[in-house]
N, CA and C atoms as an extended XYZ file, in Angstrom:
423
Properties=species:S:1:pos:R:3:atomname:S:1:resname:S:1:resid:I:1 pbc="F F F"
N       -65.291       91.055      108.342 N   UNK     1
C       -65.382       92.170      107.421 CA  UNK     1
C       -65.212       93.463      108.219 C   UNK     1
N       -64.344       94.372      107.978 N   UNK     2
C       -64.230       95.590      108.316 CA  UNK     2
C       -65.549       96.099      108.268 C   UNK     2
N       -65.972       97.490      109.354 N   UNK     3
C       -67.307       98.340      109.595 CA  UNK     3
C       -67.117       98.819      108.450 C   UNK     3
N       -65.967       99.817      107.613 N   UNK     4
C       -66.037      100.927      106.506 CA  UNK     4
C       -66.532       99.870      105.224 C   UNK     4
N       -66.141       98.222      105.142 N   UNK     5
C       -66.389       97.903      103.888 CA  UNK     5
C       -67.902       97.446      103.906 C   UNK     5
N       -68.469       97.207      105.221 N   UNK     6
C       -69.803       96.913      105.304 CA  UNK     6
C       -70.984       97.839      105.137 C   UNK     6
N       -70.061       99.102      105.567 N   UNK     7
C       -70.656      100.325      105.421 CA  UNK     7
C       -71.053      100.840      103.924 C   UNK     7
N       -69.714      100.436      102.905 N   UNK     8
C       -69.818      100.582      101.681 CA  UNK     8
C       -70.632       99.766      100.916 C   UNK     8
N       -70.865       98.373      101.039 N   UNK     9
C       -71.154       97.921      100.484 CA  UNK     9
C       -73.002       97.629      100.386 C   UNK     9
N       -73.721       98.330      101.614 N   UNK    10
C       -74.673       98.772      102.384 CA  UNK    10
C       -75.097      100.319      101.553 C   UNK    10
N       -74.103      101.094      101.223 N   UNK    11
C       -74.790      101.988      100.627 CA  UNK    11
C       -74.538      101.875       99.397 C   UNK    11
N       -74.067      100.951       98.664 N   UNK    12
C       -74.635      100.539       97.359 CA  UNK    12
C       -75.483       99.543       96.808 C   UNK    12
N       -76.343       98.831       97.934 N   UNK    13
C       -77.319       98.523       97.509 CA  UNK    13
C       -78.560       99.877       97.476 C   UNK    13
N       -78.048      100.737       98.960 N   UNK    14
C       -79.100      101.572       98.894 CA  UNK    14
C       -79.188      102.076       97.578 C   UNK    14
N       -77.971      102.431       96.729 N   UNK    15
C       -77.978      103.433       96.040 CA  UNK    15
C       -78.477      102.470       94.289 C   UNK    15
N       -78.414      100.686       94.188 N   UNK    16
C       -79.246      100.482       93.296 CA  UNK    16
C       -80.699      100.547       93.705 C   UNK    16
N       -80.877      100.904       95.238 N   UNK    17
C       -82.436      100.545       95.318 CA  UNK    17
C       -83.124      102.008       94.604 C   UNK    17
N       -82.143      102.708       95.019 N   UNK    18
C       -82.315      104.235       94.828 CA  UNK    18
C       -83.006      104.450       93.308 C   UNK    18
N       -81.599      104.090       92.224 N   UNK    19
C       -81.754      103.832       90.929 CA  UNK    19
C       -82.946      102.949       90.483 C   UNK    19
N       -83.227      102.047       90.976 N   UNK    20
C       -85.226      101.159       90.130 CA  UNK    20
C       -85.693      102.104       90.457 C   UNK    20
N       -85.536      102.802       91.906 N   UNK    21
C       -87.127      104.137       91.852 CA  UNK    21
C       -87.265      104.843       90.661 C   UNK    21
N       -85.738      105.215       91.078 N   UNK    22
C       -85.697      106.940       89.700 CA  UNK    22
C       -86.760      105.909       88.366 C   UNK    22
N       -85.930      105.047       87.772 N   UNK    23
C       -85.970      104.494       86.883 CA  UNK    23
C       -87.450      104.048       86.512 C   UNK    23
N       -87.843      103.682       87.654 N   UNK    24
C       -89.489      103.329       87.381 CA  UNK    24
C       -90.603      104.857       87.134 C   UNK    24
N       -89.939      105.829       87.843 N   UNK    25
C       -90.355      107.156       87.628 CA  UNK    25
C       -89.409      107.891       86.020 C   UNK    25
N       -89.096      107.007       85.403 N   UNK    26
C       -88.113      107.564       83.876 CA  UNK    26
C       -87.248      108.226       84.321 C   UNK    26
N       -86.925      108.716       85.191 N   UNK    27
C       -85.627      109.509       85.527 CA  UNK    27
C       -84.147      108.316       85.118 C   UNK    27
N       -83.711      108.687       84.371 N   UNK    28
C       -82.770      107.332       83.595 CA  UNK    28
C       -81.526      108.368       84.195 C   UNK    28
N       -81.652      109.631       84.011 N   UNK    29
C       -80.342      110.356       84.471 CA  UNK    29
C       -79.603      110.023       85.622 C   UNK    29
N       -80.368      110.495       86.718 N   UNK    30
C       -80.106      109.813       88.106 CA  UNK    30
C       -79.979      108.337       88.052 C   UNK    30
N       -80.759      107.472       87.425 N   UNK    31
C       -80.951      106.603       88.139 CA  UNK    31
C       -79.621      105.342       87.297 C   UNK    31
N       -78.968      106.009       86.179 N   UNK    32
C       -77.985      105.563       85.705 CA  UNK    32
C       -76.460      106.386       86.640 C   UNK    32
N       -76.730      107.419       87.616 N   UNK    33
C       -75.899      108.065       88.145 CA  UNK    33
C       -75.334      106.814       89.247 C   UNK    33
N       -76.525      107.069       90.005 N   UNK    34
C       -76.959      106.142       91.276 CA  UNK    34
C       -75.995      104.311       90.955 C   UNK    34
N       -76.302      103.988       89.828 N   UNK    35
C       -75.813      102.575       89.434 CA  UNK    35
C       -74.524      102.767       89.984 C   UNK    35
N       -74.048      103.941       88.468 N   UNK    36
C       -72.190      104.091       88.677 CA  UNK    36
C       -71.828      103.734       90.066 C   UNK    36
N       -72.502      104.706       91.190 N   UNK    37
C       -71.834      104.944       92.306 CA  UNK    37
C       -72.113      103.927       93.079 C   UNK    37
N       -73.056      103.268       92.484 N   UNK    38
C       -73.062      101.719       93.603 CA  UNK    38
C       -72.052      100.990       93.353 C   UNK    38
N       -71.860      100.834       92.038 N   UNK    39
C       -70.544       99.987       91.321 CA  UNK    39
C       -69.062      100.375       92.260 C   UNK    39
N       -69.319      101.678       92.437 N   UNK    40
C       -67.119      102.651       92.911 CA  UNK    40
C       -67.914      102.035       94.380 C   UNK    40
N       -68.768      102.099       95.047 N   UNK    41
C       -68.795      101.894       96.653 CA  UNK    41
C       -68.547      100.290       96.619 C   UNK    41
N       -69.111       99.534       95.577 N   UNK    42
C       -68.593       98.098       95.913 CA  UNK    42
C       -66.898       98.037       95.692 C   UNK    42
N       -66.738       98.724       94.597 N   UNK    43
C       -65.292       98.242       94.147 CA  UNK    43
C       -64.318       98.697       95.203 C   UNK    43
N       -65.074       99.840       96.112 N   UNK    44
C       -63.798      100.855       97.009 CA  UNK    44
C       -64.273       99.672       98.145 C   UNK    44
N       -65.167       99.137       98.913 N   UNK    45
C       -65.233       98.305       99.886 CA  UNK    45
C       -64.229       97.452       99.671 C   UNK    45
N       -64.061       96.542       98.324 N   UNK    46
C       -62.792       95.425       98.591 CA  UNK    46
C       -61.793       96.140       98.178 C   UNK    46
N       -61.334       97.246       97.761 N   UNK    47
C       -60.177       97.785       97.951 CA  UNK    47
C       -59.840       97.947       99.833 C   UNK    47
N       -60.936       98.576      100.363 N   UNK    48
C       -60.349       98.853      101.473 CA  UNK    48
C       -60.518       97.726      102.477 C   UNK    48
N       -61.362       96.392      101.766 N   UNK    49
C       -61.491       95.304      102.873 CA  UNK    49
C       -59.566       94.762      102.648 C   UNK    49
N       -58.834       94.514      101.512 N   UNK    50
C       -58.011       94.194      100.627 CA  UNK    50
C       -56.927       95.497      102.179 C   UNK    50
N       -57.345       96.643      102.251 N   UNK    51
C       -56.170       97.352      102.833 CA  UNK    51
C       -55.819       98.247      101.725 C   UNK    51
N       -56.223       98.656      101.055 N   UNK    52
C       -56.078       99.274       99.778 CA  UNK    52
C       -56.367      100.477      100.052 C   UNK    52
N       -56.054      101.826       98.940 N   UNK    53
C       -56.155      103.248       99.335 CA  UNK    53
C       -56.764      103.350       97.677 C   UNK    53
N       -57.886      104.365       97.694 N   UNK    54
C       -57.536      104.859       96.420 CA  UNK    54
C       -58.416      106.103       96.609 C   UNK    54
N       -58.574      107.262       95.826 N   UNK    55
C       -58.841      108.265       96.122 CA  UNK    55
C       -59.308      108.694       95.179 C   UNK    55
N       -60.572      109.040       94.767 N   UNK    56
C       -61.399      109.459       93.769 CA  UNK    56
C       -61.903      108.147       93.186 C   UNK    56
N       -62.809      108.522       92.362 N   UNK    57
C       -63.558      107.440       91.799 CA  UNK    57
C       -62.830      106.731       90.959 C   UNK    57
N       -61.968      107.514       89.955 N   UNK    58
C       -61.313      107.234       88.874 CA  UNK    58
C       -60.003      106.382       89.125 C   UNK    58
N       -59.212      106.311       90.623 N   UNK    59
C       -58.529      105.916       90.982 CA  UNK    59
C       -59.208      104.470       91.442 C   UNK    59
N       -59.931      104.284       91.890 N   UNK    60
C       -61.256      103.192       92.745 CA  UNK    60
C       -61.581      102.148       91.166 C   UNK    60
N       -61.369      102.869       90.164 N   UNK    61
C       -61.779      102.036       88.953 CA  UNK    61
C       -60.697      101.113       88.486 C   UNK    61
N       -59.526      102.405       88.486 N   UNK    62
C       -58.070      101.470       87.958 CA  UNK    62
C       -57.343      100.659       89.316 C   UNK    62
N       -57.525      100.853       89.949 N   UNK    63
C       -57.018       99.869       91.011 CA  UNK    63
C       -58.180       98.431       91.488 C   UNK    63
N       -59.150       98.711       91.491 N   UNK    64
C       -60.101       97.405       91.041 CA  UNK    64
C       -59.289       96.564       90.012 C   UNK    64
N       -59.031       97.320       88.631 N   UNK    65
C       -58.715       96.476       87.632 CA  UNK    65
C       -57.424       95.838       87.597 C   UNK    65
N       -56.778       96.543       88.748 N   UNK    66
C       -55.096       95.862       89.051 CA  UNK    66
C       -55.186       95.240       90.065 C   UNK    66
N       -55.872       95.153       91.208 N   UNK    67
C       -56.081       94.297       92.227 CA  UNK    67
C       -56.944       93.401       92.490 C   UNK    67
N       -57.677       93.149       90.951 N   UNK    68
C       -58.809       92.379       91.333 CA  UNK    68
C       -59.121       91.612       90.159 C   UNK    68
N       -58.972       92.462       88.885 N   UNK    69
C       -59.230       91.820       87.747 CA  UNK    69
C       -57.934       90.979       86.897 C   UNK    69
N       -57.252       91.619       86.846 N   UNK    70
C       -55.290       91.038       86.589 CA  UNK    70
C       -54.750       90.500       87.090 C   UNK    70
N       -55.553       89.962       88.749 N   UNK    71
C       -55.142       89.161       89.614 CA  UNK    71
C       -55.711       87.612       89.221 C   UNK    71
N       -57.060       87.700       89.057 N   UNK    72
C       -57.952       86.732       88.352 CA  UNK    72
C       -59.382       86.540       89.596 C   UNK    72
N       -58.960       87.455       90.377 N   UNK    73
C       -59.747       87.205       91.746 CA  UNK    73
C       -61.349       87.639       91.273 C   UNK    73
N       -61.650       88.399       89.973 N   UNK    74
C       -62.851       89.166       89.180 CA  UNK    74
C       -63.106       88.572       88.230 C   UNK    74
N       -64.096       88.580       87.402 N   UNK    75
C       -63.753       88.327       85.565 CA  UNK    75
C       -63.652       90.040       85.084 C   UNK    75
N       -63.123       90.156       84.090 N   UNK    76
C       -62.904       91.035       83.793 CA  UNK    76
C       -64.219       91.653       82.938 C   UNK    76
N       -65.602       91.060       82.956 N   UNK    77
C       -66.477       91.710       82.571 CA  UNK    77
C       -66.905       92.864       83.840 C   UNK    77
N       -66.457       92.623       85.062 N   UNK    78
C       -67.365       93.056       86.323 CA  UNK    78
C       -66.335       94.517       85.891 C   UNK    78
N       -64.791       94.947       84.888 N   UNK    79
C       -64.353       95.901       85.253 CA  UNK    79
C       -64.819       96.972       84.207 C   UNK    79
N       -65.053       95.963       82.740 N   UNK    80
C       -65.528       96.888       81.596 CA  UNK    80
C       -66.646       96.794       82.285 C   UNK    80
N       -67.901       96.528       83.178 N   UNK    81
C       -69.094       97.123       83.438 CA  UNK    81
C       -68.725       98.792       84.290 C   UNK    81
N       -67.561       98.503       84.625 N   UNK    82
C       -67.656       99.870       85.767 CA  UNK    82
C       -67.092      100.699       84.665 C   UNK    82
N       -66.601      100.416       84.000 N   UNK    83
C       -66.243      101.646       83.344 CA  UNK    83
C       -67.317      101.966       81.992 C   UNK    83
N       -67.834      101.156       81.895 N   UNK    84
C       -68.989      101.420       80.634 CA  UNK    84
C       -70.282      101.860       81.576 C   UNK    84
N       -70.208      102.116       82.938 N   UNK    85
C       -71.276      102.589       83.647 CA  UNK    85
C       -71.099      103.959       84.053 C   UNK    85
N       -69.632      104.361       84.517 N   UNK    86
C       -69.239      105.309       84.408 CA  UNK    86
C       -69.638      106.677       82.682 C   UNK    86
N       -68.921      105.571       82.223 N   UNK    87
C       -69.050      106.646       80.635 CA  UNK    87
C       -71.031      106.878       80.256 C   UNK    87
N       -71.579      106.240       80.994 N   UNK    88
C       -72.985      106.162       80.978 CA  UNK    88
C       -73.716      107.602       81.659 C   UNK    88
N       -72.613      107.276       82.817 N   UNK    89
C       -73.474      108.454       83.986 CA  UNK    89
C       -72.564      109.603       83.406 C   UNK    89
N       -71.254      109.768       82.943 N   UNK    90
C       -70.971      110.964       81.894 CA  UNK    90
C       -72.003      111.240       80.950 C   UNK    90
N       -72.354      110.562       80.136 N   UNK    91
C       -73.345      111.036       79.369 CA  UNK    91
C       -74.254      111.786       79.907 C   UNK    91
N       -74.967      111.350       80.651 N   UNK    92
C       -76.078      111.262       81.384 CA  UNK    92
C       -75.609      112.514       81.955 C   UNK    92
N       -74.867      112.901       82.388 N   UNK    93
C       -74.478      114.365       83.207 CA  UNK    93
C       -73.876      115.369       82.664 C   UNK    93
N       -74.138      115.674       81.444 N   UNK    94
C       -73.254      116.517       80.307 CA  UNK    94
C       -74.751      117.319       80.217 C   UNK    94
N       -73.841      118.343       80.802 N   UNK    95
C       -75.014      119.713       81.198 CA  UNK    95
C       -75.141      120.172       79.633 C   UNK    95
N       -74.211      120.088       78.422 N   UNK    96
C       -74.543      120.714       77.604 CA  UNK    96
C       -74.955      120.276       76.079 C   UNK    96
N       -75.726      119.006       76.496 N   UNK    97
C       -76.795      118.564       75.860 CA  UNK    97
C       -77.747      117.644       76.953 C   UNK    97
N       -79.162      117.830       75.874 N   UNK    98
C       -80.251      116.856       76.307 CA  UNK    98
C       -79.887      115.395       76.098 C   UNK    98
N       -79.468      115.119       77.086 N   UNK    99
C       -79.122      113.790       76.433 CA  UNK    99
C       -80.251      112.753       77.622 C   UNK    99
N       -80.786      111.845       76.711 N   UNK   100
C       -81.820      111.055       77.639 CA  UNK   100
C       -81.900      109.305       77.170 C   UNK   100
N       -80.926      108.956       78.359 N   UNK   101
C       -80.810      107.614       77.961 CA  UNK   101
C       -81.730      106.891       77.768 C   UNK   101
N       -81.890      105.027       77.138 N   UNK   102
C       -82.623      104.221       77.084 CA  UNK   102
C       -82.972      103.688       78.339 C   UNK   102
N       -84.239      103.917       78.277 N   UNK   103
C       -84.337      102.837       80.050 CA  UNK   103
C       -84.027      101.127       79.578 C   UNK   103
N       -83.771      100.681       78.349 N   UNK   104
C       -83.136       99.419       78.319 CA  UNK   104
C       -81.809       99.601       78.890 C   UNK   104
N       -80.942      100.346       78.611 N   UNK   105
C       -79.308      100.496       78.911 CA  UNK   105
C       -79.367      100.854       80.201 C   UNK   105
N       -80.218      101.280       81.466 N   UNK   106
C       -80.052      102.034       82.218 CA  UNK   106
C       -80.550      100.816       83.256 C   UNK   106
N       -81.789       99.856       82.999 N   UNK   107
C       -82.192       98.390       82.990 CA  UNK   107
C       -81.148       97.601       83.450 C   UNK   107
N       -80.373       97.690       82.145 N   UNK   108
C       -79.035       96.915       82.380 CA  UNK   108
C       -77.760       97.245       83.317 C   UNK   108
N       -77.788       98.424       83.605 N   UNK   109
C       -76.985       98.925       84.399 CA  UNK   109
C       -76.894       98.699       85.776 C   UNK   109
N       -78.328       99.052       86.218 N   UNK   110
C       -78.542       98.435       87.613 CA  UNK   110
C       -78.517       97.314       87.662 C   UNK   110
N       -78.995       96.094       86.875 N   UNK   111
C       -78.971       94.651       87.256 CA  UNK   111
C       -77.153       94.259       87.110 C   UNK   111
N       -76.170       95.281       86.501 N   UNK   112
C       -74.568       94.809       86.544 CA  UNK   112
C       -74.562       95.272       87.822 C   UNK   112
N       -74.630       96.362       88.200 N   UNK   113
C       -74.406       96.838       89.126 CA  UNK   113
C       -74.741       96.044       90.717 C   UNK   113
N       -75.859       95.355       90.541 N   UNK   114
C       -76.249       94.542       91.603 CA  UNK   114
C       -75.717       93.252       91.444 C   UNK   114
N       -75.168       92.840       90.266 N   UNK   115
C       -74.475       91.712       89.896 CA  UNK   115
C       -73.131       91.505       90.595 C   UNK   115
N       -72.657       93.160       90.318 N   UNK   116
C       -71.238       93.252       90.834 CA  UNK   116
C       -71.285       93.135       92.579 C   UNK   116
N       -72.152       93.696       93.211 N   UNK   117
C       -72.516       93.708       94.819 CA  UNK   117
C       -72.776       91.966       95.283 C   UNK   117
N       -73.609       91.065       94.405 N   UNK   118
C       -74.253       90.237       94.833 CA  UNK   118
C       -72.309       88.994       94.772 C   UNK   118
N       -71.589       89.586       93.697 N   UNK   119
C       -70.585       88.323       93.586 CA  UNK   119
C       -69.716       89.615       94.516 C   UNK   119
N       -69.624       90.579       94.840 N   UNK   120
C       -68.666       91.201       95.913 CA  UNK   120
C       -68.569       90.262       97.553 C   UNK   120
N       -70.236       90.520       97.692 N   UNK   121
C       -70.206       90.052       98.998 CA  UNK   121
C       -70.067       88.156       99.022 C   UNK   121
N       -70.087       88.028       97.823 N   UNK   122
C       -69.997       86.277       98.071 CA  UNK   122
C       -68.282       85.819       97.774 C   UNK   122
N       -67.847       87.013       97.106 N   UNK   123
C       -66.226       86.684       97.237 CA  UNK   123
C       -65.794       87.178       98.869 C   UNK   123
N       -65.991       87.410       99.555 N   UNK   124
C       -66.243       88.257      100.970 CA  UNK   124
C       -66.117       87.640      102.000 C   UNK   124
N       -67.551       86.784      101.370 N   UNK   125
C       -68.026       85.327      102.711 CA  UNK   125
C       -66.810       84.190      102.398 C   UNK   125
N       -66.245       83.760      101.157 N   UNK   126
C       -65.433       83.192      101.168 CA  UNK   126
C       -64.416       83.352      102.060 C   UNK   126
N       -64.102       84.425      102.759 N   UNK   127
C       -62.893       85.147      103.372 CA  UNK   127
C       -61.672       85.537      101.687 C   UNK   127
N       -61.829       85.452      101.027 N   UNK   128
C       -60.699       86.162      100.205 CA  UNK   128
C       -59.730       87.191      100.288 C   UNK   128
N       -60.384       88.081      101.114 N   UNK   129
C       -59.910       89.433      101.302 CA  UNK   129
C       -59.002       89.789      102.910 C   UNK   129
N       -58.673       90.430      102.719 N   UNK   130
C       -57.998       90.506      104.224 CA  UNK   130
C       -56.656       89.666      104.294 C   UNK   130
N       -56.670       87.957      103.827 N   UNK   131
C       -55.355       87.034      104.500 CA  UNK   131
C       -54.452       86.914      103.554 C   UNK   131
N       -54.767       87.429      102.556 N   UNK   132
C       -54.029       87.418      101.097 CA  UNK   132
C       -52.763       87.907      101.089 C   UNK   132
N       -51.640       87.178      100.282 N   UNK   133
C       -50.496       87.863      100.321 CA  UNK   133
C       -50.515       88.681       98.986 C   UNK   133
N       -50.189       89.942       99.304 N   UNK   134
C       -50.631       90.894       98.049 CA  UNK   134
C       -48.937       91.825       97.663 C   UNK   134
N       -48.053       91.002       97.159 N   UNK   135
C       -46.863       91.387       97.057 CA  UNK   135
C       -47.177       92.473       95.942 C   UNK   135
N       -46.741       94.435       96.325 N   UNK   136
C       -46.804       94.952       95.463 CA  UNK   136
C       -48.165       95.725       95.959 C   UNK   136
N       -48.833       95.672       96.621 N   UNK   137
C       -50.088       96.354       96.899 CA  UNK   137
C       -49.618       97.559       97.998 C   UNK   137
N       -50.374       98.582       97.327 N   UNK   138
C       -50.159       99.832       98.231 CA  UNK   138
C       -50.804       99.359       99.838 C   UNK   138
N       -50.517       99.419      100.835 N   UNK   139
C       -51.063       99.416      102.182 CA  UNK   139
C       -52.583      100.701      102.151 C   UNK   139
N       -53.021      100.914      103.032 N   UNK   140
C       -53.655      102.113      103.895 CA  UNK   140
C       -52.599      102.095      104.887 C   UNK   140
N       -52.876      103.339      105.312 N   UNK   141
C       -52.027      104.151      106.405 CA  UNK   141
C       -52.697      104.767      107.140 C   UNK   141
């Protein structure tokens, strides 16, 4: 495993451990923030274990779903979670309302979110990543 994808995938557990705190303290805002970004640090680790580039979060979402989910290498629930976690922590960050999520939905968020980390690193240990012939995949440079 590459240092940068171990690195990534290391600070998204920090960042669901992060999220139960908030969450046990009701902070659902953060702690539905915290999920999202554990979700883009797993998904950007096998992009970049993969050799992959993507740049912003939003890019990190749709290239997951073309290199990972359309491939069959994902189920495609792990991609509607990132993006229904995303539109979560939008909510959740829309300065111009009170908006205060369910700690059931926010519950659920972190346990996808650790769902998605726990089958990341076990597609990982398989070796999957790295020897693959990926005809059509952008390189890193």
């Amino acid at each position: 495993m590459k240092r940068e994808t171990g690195a990534l995938l290391e600070k998204a557990a920090r960042a669901i451990l992060g999220g139960k705190i908030l969450l046990r303290r009701g902070d659902t805002d953060f702690a539905t923030g915290l999920a999202h970004f554990a979700m883009c640090y797993t998904a950007r680790a096998l992009l970049i274990e993969q050799g992959l580039r993507a740049e912003g979060r939003g890019a990190v979402r749709r290239a997951f779903g073309e290199h990972f989910v359309k491939t069959g290498a994902f189920d495609p629930s792990f991609h509607q979670q990132l993006l229904d976690a995303h539109d979560q922590w939008i909510a959740a960050d829309d300065n111009r309302v009170e908006t205060r999520l369910a700690v059931g939905d926010v519950r659920k968020t972190i346990a996808q979110a650790q769902a998605f980390l726990l089958e990341t690193r076990r597609y990982l240990a398989f070796g999957h990543c790295g020897g693959q012939e990926n005809t059509g995949i952008r390189r890193r440079t």
